[in-house]
Phi, psi and omega in degrees: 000133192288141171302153163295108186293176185255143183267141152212179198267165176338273188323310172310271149011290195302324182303305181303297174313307169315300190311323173291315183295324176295007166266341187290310221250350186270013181273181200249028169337279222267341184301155148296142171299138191294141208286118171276113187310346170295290177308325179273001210259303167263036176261285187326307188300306150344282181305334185261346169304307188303319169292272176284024176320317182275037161224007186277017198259007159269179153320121158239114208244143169278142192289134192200176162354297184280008179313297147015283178260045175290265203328324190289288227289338211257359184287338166248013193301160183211002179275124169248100143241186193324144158261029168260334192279312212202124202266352179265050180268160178239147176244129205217166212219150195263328162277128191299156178189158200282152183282324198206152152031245343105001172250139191303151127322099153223184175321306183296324173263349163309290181293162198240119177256142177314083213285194194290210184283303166279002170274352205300312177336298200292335175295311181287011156254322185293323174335125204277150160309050178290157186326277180327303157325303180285328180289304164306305164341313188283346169251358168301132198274063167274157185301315181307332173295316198274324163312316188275356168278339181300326167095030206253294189273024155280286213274030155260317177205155181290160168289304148352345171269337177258017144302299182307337190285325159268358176259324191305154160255203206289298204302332138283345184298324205266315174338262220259151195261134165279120199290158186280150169297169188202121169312089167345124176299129174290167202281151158277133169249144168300143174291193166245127193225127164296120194250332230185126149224126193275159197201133171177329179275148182253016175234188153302165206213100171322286246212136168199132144238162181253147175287149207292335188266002147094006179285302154255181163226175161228152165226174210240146186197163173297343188274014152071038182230168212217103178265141185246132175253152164310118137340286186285328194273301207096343177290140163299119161275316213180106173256136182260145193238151160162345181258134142319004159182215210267131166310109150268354181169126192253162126228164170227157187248152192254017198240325193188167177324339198278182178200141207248152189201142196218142196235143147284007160309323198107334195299158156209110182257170165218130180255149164258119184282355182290332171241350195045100169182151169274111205240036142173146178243134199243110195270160159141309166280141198286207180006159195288139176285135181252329194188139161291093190197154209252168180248126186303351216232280188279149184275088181215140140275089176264119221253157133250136169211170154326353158246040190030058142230171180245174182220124184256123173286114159289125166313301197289297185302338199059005196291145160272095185315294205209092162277129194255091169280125170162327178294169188217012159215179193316126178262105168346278208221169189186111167236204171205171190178157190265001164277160190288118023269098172335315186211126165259146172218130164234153199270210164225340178273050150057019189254151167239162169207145199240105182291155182270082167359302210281330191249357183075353224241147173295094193294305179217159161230135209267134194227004197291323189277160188246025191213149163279156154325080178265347182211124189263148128209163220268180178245129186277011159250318179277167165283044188212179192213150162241147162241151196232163191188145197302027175234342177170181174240141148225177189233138175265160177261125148275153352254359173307325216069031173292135179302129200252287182207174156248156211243083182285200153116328186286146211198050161214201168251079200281122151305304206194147172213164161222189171181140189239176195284008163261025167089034167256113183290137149248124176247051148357111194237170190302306203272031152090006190261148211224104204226152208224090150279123148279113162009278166325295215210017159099329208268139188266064183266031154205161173218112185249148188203059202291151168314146162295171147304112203299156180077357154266177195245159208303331204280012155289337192292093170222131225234115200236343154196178195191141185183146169275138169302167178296330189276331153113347180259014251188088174234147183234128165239150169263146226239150150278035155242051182064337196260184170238158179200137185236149208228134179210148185311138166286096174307314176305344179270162188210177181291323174299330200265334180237084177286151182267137191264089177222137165228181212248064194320166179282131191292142151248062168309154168275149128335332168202000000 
């Protein structure tokens, strides 16, 4: 006959349990292995090679006897060891040097006794401008490095101060304080005056490029029609008609006769201005194509679409060269240039990414902005590039993507930029607003906010691409009230009558 198991209560039961874990676990289970001195003597020697290598390169010598007869002896000394040997060593330079500042050379600052462990910091500020120490510095990528390539904190402080600030020793370190960098007076730009507003398209009207020789453009619209216009006159040339829903991006090439047009269709056409006719289909993307752009150098194509990729296209063969895999939401925007990283993309998962071409592959992908990427542009002279996205514009270094600045203020869902080579940045945004930078340094000298069209309604304003003509004096944006409006420098205006309205503020950059 089976036993009665015996009842107890909750609280017993509960008891019982602690007690067992607390026999399992109160054991030396969970304790570290005890340290081997050895092993540990060489991981230190390692870290410090690995740290402070560019300040271990003078002689190190162990205390001993011969301490005495120093100041004669170490100028030709050649025994080097290890600083992992002896955790107690001194460090002496075959040229003798002051600890600090303002302190005299006798017997005594020629050496150097080690400091402790936690001290090592203070050592590497009390350290002298040795050769090594300046090469690092110099190659170090600190945001103060990108600032001065940007060219913003050269003419604000010598590149030199935050070497110095670590070499100086402490006792200037505590004097004086380091001044903040402050924003360089921006170069004057002439304002922008609506010169031209074209009327034609019966849609929003997506897209536009200018052809190289600087005669026309074309542009792309909801209304699924591709209008080619006069430049100079605003007279309609010529409508192509074949895609089946809204034109998202035209180029024309500078390469051959042609002119490349992209869809929410899916489409990717190549037109011949010679018949006006469409003479190749580039098939592969699941989804409507958002943006278009040609490689200046080589016959490649480059595609973005909504099934978050970008696809680089052979022109003559039509081949799909390279599918650019890696965004993980609708790839905007897409541009190329003929230095490395050949094709930059930007995304709606908020990301840029700068492609290796040659391997199809991802170089770097830029993670900063926190909205999406909807609009890229190269600088046509400099190594950079800006992006713009409903939280700010930054601007970037090629080719890494080192962070240059943010161009804040634009308080909207920038569509588009452009920039032309005398640094004035264009930012085109949903709600029809028009923002005018300088390049250089950041500054917002215009705001433009042009009329709808009569009979649309204000919530039409909207600015969906934007570009400079080839002379550079000429920005034509395309609008969500049907129209194109061409925009051209106020010859009348001068620095007295439009002063830039600046003073020379403390930066309030972001970090990222």
């Amino acid at each position: 006959m089976a036993e009665d198991v015996q009842k107890h209560s909750v609280h017993t039961l509960v008891f019982r349990s602690l007690k067992r874990t607390h026999d399992m676990f109160v054991s030396d289970h969970a304790k570290s292995v005890a340290q081997d001195e050895e092993s540990h003597k060489l991981k230190m020697s390692v870290k410090m090679t690995a740290d402070y290598n560019a300040v271990l390169h003078m002689p190190v010598l162990k205390e001993g006897k011969d301490r005495m007869a120093l100041p004669g002896s170490m100028l030709g000394h050649q025994s080097y060891t290890q600083p992992g040997d002896d955790p107690d060593y001194l460090i002496t330079g075959t040229h003798a040097y002051p600890s600090g500042p303002g302190v005299a050379l006798t017997a005594d600052t020629t050496m150097h006794r080690n400091p402790s462990e936690g001290g090592i910091h203070s050592m590497a500020l009390a350290l002298p401008p040795s050769q090594a120490r300046l090469d690092v510095s110099r190659t170090a990528a600190s945001v103060g490095d990108i600032h001065r390539h940007a060219g913003g904190a050269e003419r604000s402080h010598p590149p030199s101060t935050a070497v110095s600030l670590l070499e100086g020793g402490g006792t200037r370190n505590s004097t004086l304080a380091r001044k903040a960098p402050t924003m360089p007076k921006p170069q004057w730009h002439p304002p922008w005056k609506l010169f031209r507003v074209i009327s034609g398209h019966l849609g929003w009207v997506r897209s536009i490029a200018v052809e190289p020789g600087n005669q026309w453009f074309v542009t792309g619209s909801a209304d699924r029609t591709i209008k080619i216009w006069d430049l100079a006159s605003g007279k309609l040339k010529l409508s192509l008609t074949g895609h089946i829903s809204t034109v998202r991006g035209v180029a024309v090439s500078n390469r051959s006769p042609y002119l490349f047009s992209c869809g929410e269709d899916k489409q990717v056409k190549c037109w011949d201005l010679e018949y006006n006719k469409v003479i190749r289909h580039y098939h592969g993307h699941l989804s409507a194509v958002y943006d278009i752009d040609l490689h200046p150098t080589i016959d490649v194509l480059v595609t973005c679409s909504r099934d978050a990729t970008a696809r680089v296209w052979d022109i003559r063969t039509k081949a799909n060269v390279h599918t650019l895999t890696g965004h993980t939401n609708t790839v905007a925007t897409v541009r190329c240039q003929a230095a490395e990283p050949q094709v930059i993309t930007g995304s709606h998962d908020s990301t840029i990414r700068l492609w290796d071409l040659i391997a199809g592959k991802t170089r770097a992908t830029l993670t900063n902005h926190k909205k999406s990427v909807r609009t890229l542009a190269l600088h046509p002279r400099q190594y950079t590039f800006a992006s713009g996205s409903a939280d700010n514009i930054k601007q970037w270094m090629f080719p890494d993507g080192n962070f240059i600045q943010n161009l804040s203020g634009h308080n909207a869902i920038i569509n588009t930029l452009a920039v032309n080579s005398d640094g004035v940045l264009v930012s085109g945004a949903d709600n029809g607003t028009i923002h005018l930078w300088d390049w250089r340094t950041g500054y917002n000298f215009q705001r433009i906010h042009a009329a709808v069209q009569p009979g649309s309604l204000d919530s039409e304003s909207g600015i969906f691409a934007c570009m400079f003509d080839n002379s550079e004096s000429r920005l034509i944006t395309a609008e969500a009230d049907k129209t194109i409006k061409v925009y051209k420098e106020d010859d009348t205006a001068t620095e007295e009558s439009h002063p830039v309205n600046w003073k020379p503020e403390i930066l309030k950059r972001k970090r990222f």
